[in-house]
C-alpha positions as CSV (number, residue, x, y, z in Angstrom):
1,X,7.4,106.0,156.4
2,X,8.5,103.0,158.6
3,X,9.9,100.2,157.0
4,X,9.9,96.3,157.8
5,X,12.3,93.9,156.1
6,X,10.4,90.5,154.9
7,X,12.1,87.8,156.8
8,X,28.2,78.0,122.8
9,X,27.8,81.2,120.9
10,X,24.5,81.6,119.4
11,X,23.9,83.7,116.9
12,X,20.8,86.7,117.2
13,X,18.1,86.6,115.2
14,X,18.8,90.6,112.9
15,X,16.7,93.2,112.6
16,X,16.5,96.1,111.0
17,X,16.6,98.9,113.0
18,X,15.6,102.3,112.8
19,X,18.4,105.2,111.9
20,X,20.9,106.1,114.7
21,X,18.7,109.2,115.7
22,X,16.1,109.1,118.2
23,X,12.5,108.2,116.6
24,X,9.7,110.5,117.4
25,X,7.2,110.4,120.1
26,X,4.7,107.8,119.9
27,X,2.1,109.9,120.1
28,X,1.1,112.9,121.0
29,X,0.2,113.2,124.7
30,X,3.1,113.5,126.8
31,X,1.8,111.9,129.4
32,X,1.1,108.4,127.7
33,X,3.2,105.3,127.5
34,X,2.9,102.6,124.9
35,X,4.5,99.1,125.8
36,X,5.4,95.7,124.3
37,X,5.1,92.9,126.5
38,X,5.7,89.5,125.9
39,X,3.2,88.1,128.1
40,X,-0.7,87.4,127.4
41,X,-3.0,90.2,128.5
42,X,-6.1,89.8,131.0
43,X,-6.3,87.3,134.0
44,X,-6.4,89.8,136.5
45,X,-7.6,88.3,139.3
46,X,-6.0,88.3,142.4
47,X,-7.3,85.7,143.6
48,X,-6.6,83.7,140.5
49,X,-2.2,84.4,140.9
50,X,-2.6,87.6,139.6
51,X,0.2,89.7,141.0
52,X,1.2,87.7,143.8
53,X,4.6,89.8,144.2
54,X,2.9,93.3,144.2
55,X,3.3,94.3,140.7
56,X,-0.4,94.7,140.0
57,X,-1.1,98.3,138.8
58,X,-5.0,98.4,139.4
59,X,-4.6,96.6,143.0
60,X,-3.0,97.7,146.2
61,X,-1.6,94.7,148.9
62,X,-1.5,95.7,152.6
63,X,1.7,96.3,152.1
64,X,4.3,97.1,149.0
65,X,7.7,97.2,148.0
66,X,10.5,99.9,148.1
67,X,12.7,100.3,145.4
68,X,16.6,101.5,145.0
69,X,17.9,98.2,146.2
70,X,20.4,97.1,143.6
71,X,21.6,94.5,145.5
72,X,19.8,93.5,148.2
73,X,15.8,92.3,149.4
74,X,13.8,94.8,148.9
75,X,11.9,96.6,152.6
76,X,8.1,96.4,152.6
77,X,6.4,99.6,153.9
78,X,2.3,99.6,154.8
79,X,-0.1,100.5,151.6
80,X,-3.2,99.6,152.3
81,X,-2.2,98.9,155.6
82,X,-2.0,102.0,158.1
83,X,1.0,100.6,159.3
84,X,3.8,97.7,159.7
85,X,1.7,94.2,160.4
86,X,2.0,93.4,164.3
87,X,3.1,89.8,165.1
88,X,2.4,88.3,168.5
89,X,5.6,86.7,170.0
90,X,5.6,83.7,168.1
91,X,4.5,84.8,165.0
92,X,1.7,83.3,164.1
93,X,-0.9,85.9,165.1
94,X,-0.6,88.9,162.7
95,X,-2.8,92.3,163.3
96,X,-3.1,95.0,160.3
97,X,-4.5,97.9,160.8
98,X,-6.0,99.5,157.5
99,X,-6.4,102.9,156.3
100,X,-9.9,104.6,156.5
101,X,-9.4,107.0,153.4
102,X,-9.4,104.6,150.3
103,X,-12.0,103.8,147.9
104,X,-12.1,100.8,144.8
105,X,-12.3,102.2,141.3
106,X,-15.8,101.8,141.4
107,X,-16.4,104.0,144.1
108,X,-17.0,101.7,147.0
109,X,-15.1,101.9,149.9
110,X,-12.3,100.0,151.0
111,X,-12.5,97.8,154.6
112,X,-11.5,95.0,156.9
113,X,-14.2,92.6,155.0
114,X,-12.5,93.1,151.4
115,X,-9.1,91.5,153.2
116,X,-11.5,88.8,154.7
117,X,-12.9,87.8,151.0
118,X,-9.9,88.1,149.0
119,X,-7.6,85.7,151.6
120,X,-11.0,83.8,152.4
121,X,-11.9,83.4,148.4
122,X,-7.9,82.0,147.9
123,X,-8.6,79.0,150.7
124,X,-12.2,78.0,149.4
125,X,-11.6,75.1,147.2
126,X,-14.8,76.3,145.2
127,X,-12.3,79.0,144.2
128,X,-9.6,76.8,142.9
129,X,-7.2,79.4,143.7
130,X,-3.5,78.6,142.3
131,X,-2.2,79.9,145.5
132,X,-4.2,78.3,148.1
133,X,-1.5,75.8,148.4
134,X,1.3,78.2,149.1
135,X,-1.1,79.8,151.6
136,X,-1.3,76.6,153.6
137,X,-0.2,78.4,156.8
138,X,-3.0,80.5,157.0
139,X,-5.8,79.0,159.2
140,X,-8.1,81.9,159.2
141,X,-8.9,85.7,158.9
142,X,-11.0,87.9,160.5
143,X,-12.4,91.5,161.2
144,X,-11.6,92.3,164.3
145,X,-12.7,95.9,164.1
146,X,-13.7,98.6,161.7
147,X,-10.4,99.1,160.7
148,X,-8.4,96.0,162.0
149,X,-7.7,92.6,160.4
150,X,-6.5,89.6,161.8
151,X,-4.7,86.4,160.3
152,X,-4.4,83.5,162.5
153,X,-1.7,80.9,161.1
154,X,-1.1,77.3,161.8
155,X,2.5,77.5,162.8
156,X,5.3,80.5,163.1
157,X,5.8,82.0,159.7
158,X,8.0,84.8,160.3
159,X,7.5,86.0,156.6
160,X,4.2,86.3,156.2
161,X,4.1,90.0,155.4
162,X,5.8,88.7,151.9
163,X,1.9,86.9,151.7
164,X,0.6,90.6,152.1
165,X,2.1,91.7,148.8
166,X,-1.4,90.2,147.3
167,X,-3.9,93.0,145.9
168,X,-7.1,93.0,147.8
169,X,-10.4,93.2,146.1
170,X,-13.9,94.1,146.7
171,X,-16.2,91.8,148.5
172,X,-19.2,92.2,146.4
173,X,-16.9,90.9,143.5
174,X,-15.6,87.8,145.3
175,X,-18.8,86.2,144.9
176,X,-17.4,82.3,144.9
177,X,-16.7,79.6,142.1
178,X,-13.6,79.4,139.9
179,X,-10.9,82.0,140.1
180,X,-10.1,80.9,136.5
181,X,-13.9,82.3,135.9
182,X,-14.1,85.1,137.7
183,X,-15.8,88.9,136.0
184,X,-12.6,90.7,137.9
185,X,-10.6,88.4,135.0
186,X,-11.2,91.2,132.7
187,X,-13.0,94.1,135.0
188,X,-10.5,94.1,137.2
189,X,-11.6,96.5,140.5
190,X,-9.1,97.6,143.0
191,X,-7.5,100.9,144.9
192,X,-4.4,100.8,142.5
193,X,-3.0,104.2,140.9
194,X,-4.4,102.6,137.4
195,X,-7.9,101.4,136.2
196,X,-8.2,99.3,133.5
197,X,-10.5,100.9,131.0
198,X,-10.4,98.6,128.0
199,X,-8.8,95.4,126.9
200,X,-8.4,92.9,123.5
201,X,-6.4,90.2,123.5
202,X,-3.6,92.5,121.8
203,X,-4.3,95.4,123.7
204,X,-4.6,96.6,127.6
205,X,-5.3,100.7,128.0
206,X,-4.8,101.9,131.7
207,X,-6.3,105.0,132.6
208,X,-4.6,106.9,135.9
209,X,-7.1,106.8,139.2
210,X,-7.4,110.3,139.8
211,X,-8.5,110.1,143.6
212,X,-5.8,107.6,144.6
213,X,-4.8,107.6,148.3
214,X,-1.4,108.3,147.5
215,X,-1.5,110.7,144.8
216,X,-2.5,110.5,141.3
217,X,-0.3,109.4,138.9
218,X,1.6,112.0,136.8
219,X,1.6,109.2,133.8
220,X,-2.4,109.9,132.7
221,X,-2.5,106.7,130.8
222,X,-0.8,103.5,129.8
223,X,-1.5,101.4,126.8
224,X,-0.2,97.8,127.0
225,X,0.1,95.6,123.4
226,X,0.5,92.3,123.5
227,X,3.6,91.2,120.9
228,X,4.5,87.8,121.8
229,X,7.4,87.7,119.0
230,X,10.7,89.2,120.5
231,X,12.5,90.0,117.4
232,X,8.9,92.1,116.9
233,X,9.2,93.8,119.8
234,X,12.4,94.8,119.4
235,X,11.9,95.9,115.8
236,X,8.9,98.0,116.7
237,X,10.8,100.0,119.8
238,X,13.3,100.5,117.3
239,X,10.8,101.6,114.9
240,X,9.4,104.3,117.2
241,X,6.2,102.7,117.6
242,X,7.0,102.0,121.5
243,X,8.3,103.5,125.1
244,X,9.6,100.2,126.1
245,X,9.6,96.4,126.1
246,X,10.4,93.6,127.7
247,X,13.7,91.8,125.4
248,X,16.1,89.1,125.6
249,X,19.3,90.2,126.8
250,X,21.2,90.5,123.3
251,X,18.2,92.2,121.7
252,X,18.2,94.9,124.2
253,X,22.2,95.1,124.2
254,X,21.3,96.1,120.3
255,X,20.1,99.5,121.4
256,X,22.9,100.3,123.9
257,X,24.4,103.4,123.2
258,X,21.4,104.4,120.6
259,X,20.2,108.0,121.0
260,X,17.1,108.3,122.8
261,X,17.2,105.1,124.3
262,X,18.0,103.0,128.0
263,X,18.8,99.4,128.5
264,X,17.5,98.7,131.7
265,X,18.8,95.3,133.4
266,X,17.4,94.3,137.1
267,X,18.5,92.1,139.1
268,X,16.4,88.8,139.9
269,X,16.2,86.3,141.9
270,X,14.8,84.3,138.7
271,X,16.7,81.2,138.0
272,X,16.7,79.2,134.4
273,X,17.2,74.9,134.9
274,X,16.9,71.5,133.8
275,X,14.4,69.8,135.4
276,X,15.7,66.1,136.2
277,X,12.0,64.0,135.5
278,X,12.1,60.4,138.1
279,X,10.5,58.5,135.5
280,X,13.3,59.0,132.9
281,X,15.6,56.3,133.7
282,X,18.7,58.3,132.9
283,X,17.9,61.4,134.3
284,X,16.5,58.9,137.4
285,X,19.8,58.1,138.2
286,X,22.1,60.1,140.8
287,X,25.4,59.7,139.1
288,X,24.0,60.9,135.6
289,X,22.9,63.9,137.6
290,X,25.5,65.5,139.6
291,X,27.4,64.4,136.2
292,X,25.2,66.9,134.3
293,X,26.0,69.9,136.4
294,X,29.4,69.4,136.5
295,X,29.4,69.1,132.7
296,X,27.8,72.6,132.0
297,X,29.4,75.6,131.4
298,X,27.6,78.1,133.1
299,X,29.9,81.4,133.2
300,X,30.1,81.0,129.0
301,X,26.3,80.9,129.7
302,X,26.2,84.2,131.0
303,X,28.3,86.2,128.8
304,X,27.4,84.6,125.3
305,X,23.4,83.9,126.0
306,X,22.6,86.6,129.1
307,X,25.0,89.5,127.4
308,X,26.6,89.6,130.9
309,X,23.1,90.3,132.5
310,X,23.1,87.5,135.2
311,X,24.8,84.8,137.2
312,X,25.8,81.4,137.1
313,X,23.4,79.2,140.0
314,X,23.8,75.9,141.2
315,X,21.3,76.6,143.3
316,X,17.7,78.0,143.5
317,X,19.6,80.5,146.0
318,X,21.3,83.5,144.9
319,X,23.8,86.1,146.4
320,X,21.5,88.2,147.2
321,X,20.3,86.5,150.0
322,X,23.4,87.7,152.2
323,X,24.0,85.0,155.3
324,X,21.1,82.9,154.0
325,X,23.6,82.0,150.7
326,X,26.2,79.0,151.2
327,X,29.3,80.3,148.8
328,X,30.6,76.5,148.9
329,X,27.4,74.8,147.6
330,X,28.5,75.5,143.8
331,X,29.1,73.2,140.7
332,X,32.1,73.8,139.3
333,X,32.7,73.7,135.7
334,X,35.0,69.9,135.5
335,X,33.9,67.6,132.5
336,X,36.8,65.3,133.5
337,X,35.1,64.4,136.7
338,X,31.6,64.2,135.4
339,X,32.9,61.6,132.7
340,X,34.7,60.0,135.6
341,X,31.2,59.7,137.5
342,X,29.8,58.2,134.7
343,X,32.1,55.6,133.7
344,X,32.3,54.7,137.6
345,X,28.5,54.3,137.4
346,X,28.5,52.1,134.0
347,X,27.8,54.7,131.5
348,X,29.8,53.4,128.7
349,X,30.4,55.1,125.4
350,X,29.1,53.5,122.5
351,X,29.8,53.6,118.6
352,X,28.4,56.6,118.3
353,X,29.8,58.5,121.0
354,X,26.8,58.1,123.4
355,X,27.2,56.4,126.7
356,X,24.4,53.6,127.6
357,X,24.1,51.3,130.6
358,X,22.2,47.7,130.9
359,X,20.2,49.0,127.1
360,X,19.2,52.1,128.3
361,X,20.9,54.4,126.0
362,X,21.7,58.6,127.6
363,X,19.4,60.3,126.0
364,X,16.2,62.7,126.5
365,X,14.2,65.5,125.6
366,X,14.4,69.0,126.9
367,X,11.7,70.7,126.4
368,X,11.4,74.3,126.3
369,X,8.4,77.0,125.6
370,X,7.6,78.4,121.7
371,X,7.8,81.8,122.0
372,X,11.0,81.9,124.9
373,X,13.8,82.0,122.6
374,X,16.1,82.5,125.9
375,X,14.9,78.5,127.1
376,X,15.9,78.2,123.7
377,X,19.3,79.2,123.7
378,X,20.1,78.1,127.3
379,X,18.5,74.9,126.4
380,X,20.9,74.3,122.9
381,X,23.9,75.7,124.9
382,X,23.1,72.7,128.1
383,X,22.7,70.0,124.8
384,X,25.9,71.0,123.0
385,X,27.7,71.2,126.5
386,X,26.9,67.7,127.7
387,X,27.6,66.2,124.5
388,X,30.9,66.5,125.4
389,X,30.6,64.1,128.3
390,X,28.8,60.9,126.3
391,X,24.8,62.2,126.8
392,X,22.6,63.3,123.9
393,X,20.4,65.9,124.5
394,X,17.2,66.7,121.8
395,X,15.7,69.8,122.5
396,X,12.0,70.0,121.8
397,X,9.4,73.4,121.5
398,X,6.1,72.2,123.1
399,X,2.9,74.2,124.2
400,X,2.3,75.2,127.3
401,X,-0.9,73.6,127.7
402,X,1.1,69.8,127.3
403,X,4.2,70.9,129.1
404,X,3.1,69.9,132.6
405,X,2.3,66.6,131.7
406,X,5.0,65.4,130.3
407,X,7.4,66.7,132.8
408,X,7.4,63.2,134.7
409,X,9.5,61.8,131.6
410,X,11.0,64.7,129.5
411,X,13.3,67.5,131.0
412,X,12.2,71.3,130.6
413,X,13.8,74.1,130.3
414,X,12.0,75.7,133.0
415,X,12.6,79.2,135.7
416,X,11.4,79.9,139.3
417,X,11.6,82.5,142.1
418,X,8.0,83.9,141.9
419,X,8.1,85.1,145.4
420,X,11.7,86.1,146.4
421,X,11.8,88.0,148.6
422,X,12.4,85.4,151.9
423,X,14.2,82.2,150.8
424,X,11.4,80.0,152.3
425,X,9.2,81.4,148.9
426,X,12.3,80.6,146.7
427,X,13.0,77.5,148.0
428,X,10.1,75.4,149.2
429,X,7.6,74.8,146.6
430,X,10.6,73.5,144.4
431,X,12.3,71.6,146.9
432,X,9.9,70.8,149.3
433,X,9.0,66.8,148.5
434,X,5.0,67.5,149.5
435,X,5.0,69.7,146.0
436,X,6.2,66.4,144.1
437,X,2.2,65.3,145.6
438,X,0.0,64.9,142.9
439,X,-3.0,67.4,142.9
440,X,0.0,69.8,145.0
441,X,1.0,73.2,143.9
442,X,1.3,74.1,140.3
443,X,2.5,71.5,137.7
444,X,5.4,73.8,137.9
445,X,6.4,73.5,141.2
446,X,9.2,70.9,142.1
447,X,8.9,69.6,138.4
448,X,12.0,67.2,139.2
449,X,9.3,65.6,141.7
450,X,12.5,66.0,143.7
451,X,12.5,64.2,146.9
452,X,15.4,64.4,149.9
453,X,14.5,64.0,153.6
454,X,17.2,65.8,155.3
455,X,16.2,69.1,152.8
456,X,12.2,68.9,153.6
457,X,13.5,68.9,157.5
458,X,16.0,71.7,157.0
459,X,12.9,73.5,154.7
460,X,10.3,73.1,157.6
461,X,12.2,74.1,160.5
462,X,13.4,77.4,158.4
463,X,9.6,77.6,157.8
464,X,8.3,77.4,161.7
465,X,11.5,79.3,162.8
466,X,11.6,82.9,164.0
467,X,14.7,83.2,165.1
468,X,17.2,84.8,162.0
469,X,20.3,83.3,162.7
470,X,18.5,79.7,162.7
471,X,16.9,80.0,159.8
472,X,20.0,81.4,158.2
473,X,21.8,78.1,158.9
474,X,18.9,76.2,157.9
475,X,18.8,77.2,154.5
476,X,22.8,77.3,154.1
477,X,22.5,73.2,155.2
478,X,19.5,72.9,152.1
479,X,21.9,74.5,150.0
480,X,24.9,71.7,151.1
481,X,22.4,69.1,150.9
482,X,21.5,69.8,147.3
483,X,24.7,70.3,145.8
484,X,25.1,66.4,147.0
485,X,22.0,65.5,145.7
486,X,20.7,67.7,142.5
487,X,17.6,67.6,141.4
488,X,17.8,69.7,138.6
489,X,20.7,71.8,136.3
490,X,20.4,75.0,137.6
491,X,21.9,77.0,135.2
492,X,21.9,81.0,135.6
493,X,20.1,83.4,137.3
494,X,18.7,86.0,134.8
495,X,19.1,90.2,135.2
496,X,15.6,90.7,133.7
497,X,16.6,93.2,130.6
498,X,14.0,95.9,129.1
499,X,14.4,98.9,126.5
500,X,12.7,102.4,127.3
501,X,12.6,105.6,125.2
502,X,14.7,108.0,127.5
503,X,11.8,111.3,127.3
504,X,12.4,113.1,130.6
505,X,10.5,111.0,132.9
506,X,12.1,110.3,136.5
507,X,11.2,108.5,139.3
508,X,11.9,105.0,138.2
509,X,14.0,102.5,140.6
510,X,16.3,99.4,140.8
511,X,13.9,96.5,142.4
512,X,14.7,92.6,142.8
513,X,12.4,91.3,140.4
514,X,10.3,87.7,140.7
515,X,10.3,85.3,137.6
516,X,7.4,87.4,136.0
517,X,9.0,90.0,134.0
518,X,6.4,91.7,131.7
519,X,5.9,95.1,131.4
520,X,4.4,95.3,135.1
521,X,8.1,95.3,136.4
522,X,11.2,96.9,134.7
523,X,11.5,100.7,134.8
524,X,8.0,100.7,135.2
525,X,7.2,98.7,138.2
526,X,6.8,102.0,140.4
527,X,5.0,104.2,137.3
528,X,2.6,105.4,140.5
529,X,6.2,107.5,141.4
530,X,7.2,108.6,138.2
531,X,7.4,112.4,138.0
532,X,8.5,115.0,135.0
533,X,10.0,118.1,135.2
C-alpha cells in the first residue's frame, strides 16, 4: 500500500504480587482480552476530541497510521480513503478519494457526506467542538462527487493529512448541538474493526465487526475496566485478573522478567513540565525562569522516576523529529549559574533559606492531578530540586474540574504532544501566543499564557510553509528562541510503559504515541492486526 509521510529517589508504593509463575487465563475464550486503563470510559465522540490521533477502535479516519517505527514519525497510509490525499501546488486544496465498499456498524453505508458532517459538525460553534480551534485552517468541505471529498483551507498547511487521522461518523448521527451531548457519547457508530456493545462507568465490552473492510479482527472481543488506582492495576495484572494495563514506569518494571509477562515501553513525543503562570509574580519574572530550568535535574529524573523509560526535554521538541530538532537548545543541569541569575536579579536569601525580592517572597504552588502519581513524583522531584537554589515549591493534588482556572496563578504539573506527528501540532497550541486568548483552545493549551513575538512568527511561517527545508529551520530558530526565553520547566519526555500477559498473540508494533496513553495505544493500538498461530 502507498505510503505518505505527515509533514530524588522516590520510593514505590508495594504490592503484593502474585507467585513467580504465570497466572491463568482470564477467562476462557481465547480470543478475548481484558484491560485496565487508567482513563475514564465513554466520550466517544469524534467530534467531541475523541481520538484525534487515530487510536479510536470503533472509528476509521481517511487515513491511519503504520506501525514498526521505533524511532522515527510514523507514515500514514489511506483507510477510509482509497488513496494518499492529493494537494494542489500550494497545499491548500486537498482531494480524497473514498472507498465504495464500507459500511457503519449500523449497517448504513459509508460516503463523501459522512466526511462533510463530521469536519462540518467540528466548525459549527452550535457543536462546541474542542477541536474546532486547532481546525482553524479549514475553510470548508465539500462532496465533490460520489466518491470524492474536498477540503479547501485558508492558507498552505502542508500537514493536513495529520487532521485526517479524525474517525468519521454517520451523518444522520451528527444531528447538531453540543458535542459534549451528543447520543454517539455512548453509542458510538463508526466502520472501525470494533463495536461497542455495552458500557458502565467501570466497564467498556468491544465486540469485533465481523464485515470490516479490512478483515475482521482475529481478537472476537475486548472488555475494557476502568481502574483509576495504579497500584490496583498493577495488583490485579499481577493477580491474573487482566491481559494488560496501562502503569507507571516502576510499576511495570515490577513484572520484568516475570513468567508470562511483557513490559512494553513506546516511545512518545509526550512531554511532562511546569507551567510558568504570568500572574504569579515570581514565576512572572524571566530571571526566576531560565533559573528554574537550569536548577533541575532532569537525567536523575529519568532513571529514578521514568525507570530509564524516557528523555530529558527542554523543549516541547523531541529527537525524534530528525532535522526539525535543534541539539543546542538544551538546559543544562548548573545550579551555580541559576543561583547566580538570581542573586543578579535581587533574589536574596532570607532567614529561612528562601530567596525574596521587594516583599515578594519565591514561592508557589504546583499543582498536579489526584490520581497521576507520575505528576506526583516529577512534581516532588522539581520542588526538592529547586530548593537547593533559594525557591520553595508546595506541591498541591487538585481536581481536574478546578485545574484550569487556577493556572493563571499556580504552576501545574501538566504534559502535551496530543498530535505529534508534524512539529506544527507539537508546538503551536502551546507556544503559539493566540492560545494564551481567552475563550482559545483548551484551558490546557499554552497554560504558561506564554507570549514571544519572534516564536509566533517563526510558528506561522512553519505553519503556511511547504517547503521542508524552511520549515525545518523554522522550528530549529522556535527552539533557540525558547531556550532564551522559557515559558515553562520542561522536564522529560515519557516512553509510555504498559504490562501484557505474553499468550501467543502476534501482530503488535512499536508506534510514536500522543500524550493519551490508555489502553487504546500500547501493544494494543493495532489489535485490528493481531494474529495467532
Amino acid at each position: 500500500m502507498k505510503l505518505v509521510s505527515p509533514v530524588s529517589l522516590l520510593a514505590l508504593v508495594p504490592f503484593a504480587l502474585a507467585a513467580c509463575t504465570a497466572p491463568a487465563p482470564t477467562g476462557g475464550d481465547s480470543a478475548s482480552l481484558v484491560l485496565a486503563d487508567g482513563y475514564e470510559l465513554g466520550h466517544y465522540n469524534p467530534v467531541a476530541g475523541y481520538g484525534e490521533a487515530g487510536e479510536a477502535k470503533m472509528y476509521d479516519g481517511l487515513v491511519r497510521l503504520t506501525g514498526g517505527v521505533d524511532r522515527g514519525i510514523p507514515a500514514l497510509e489511506p483507510a477510509l480513503a482509497a488513496e494518499p490525499p492529493v494537494p494542489d501546488a500550494d497545499a491548500r486544496v486537498w482531494t480524497v478519494r473514498l472507498r465504495d465498499d464500507v459500511r457503519f456498524t449500523d449497517g448504513t453505508s459509508f460516503g463523501p457526506e459522512d466526511v462533510v458532517a463530521t469536519y462540518r459538525a467540528i466548525l459549527d460553534p452550535a457543536s462546541a467542538s474542542p477541536l474546532a480551534t486547532s481546525y482553524a485552517m479549514l475553510e470548508s468541505v465539500e462532496a465533490t462527487g460520489p466518491d470524492t471529498v474536498e477540503f479547501r483551507l485558508a492558507y498552505p498547511y502542508a500537514p493536513w493529512p495529520t487532521k485526517l487521522l479524525l474517525g468519521i461518523a454517520p451523518s444522520e448521527r451528527l444531528t447538531g448541538g453540543p458535542a459534549e451531548q451528543s447520543t454517539l457519547n455512548s453509542e458510538p457508530v463508526g466502520t472501525g474493526p470494533y463495536r461497542l456493545v455495552s458500557l458502565r462507568p467501570d466497564q467498556a465490552v468491544f465486540e469485533a465487526n465481523e464485515n470490516y473492510w479490512d478483515g475482521a479482527p482475529q481478537v472476537k472481543k475486548l472488555t475494557v475496566v476502568y481502574v483509576p488506582d495504579d497500584n490496583a492495576r498493577a495488583q490485579r495484572t499481577a493477580a491474573g485478573e487482566l491481559d494488560g494495563a496501562n502503569l507507571p514506569p516502576l510499576l511495570a518494571n515490577t513484572f520484568a522478567g516475570r513468567p508470562g509477562y511483557e513490559v512494553v515501553a513506546n516511545r512518545s513525543a509526550d512531554w511532562r513540565g511546569v507551567t510558568l503562570p504570568p500572574d504569579n509574580p515570581v514565576t512572572a519574572d524571566p530571571a526566576m525562569r531560565t533559573a528554574l530550568n537550569l536548577a533541575v535535574d532532569r537525567d536523575v529524573m529519568v532513571t529514578s522516576i521514568l525507570g530509564g523509560h524516557g528523555r530529558a526535554a527542554s523543549t516541547p521538541v523531541p529527537e525524534v523529529y530528525g532535522d526539525t530538532y535543534e541539539a543546542s537548545a538544551v538546559f543544562p543541569f548548573d545550579p551555580a549559574r541559576a543561583a547566580q541569575l538570581l542573586d543578579d536579579a535581587g533574589w536574596r536569601p532570607g532567614p529561612d533559606g528562601v530567596r525574596g525580592r521587594n516583599g515578594v517572597r519565591a514561592e508557589f504552588t504546583v499543582m498536579y492531578f489526584p490520581q497521576e502519581t507520575l505528576r506526583r513524583d516529577l512534581a516532588q522531584a522539581f520542588a526538592s530540586d529547586v530548593s537547593k537554589i533559594g525557591v520553595r515549591v508546595n506541591v498541591a493534588a487538585v481536581d481536574r474540574n478546578v485545574f484550569p482556572g487556577r493556572l493563571t496563578t499556580e504552576a501545574g504539573l501538566l504534559g502535551g504532544g496530543d498530535l505529534p506527528y508534524d512539529p506544527d501540532t507539537q508546538l503551536y497550541s502551546t507556544l503559539h501566543s493566540s492560545y494564551a486568548q481567552p475563550g482559545v483552545g483548551s484551558g490546557y493549551d499554552n497554560a504558561s499564557g506564554y507570549v514571544n513575538l519572534d516564536i509566533d512568527r517563526a510558528l506561522d511561517d512553519a505553519r503556511r510553509s511547504v517547503d521542508p527545508m524552511a520549515r525545518a529551520a523554522d522550528y530549529r530558530a522556535v527552539q533557540t528562541a525558547y531556550v532564551a526565553d522559557p515559558g515553562y520547566v520542561m522536564l522529560v519526555f515519557l516512553d509510555h510503559t504498559y504490562v501484557q500477559r505474553t499468550d501467543g498473540w502476534t501482530g503488535s508494533t512499536p508506534i510514536l504515541e500522543p500524550h493519551s496513553h490508555g489502553v487504546g495505544w500500547g501493544p494494543w493500538w493495532n489489535l485490528r492486526a493481531w494474529t495467532r498461530p
